[in-house]
C-alpha positions in Angstrom: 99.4 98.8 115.6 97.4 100.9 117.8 98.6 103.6 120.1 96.4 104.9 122.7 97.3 107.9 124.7 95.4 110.5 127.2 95.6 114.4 126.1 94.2 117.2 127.8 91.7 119.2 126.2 91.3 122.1 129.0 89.5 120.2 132.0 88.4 117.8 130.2 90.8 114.5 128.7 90.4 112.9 126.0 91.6 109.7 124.3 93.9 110.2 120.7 94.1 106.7 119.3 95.9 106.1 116.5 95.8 102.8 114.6 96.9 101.7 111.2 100.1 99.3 109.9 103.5 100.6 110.4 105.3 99.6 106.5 108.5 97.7 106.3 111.5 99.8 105.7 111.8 98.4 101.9 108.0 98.9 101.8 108.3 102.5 103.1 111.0 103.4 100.9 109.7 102.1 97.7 106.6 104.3 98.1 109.0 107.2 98.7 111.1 106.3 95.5 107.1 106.1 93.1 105.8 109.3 94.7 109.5 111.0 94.0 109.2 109.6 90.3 105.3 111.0 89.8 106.2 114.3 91.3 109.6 114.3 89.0 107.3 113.8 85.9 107.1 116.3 83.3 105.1 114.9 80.9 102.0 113.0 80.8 103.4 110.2 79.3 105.9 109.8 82.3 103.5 110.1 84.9 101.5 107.0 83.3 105.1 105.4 83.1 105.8 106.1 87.1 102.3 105.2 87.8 101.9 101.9 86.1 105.9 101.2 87.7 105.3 98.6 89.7 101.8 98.1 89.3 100.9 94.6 89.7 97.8 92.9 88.1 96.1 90.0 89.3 98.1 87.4 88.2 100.9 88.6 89.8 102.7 90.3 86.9 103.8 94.1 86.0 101.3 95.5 83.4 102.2 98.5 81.2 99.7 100.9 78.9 101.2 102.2 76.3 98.5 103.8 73.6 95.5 101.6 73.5 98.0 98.9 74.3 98.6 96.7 77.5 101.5 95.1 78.2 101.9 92.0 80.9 104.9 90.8 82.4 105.3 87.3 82.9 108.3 84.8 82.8 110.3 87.9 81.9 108.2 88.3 78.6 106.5 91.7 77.8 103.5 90.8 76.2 100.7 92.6 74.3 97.5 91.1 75.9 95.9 91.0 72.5 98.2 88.1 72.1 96.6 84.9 73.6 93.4 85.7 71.4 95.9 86.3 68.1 98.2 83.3 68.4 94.7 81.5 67.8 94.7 82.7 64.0 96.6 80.8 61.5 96.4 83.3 59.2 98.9 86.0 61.7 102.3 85.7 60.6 104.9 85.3 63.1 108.3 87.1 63.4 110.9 86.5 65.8 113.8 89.1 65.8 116.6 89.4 68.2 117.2 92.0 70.6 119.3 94.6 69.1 120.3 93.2 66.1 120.1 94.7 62.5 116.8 93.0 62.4 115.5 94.6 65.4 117.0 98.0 63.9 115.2 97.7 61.0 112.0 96.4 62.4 112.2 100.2 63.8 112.3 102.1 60.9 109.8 99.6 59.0 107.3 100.7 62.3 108.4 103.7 64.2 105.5 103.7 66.0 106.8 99.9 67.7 109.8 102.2 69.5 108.0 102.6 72.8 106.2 99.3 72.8 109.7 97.4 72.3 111.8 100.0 74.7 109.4 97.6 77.6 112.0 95.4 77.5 114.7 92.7 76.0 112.1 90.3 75.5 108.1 91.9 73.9 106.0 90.2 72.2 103.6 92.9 70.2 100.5 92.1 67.5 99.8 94.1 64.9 97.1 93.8 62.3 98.4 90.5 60.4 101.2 89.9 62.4 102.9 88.9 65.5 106.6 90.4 66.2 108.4 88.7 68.8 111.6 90.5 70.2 114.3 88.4 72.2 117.1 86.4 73.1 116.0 84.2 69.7 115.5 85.4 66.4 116.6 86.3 62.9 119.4 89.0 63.1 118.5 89.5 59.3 115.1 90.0 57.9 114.0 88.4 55.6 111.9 90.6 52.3 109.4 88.5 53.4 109.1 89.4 56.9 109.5 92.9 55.8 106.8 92.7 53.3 104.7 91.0 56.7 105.4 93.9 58.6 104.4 96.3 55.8 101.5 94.7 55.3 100.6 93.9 58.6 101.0 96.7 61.1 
């Protein structure tokens, strides 16, 4: 869009243009509601949250930093991006809990530190040192002593 219009300048005119891309309504309102949300933050941890909202990487997909951590959304998964290279280890041992279960529960006071990687979403897949935790739809309910002894061991 460009808008062109004389203005006088004392005897002399002059020609203001103005030219840019007028947002969509949605568009223009969505970038009011993430600069209300960074201005609203009172920590530093939740301006990196209202920053990274909506921040879209390459493939399409929301990614999240949390710690040294990064997080990408795909399929509805939340997934730790140190994941493709760890599922490649046979020796990682794999733990699926469901969402909010007494698994899930107890998965939080085996690893308090997990708490704001899993609060991401429903569905998070996280690595740890010798294992891989996968929270979702699917999993034990109950742990098992020998995922607990994985998670011990492995975070």
């Amino acid at each position: 869009m460009t808008l062109s219009a004389p203005v006088s300048t004392g005897n002399a005119l002059s020609q203001v243009v103005v030219t840019g891309v007028a947002a969509s309504a949605p568009a223009a309102f969505e970038q009011a509601r993430k600069a209300t949300a960074q201005r609203a933050a009172t920590t530093l941890a939740a301006a990196d949250a209202a920053s990274a909202a909506g921040a879209v990487d390459t493939a399409g997909g929301a990614t999240r930093h949390i710690g040294d951590r990064t997080f990408v959304l795909a399929n509805g998964i939340w997934s730790d991006t140190r994941a493709a290279a760890a599922l490649k280890d046979s020796s990682l041992t794999k733990v699926r809990v469901q969402s909010f279960s007494a698994a899930y529960f107890r998965v939080l006071d085996i690893v308090p530190s997990i708490k704001p990687m899993l609060a991401l979403g429903d569905h998070v897949i996280v690595i740890g040192r010798g294992v891989m935790l996968e929270v979702g739809p699917d999993g034990v309910t109950d742990l098992s002593a020998q995922d607990v002894a994985a998670l011990r061991a492995g975070w």
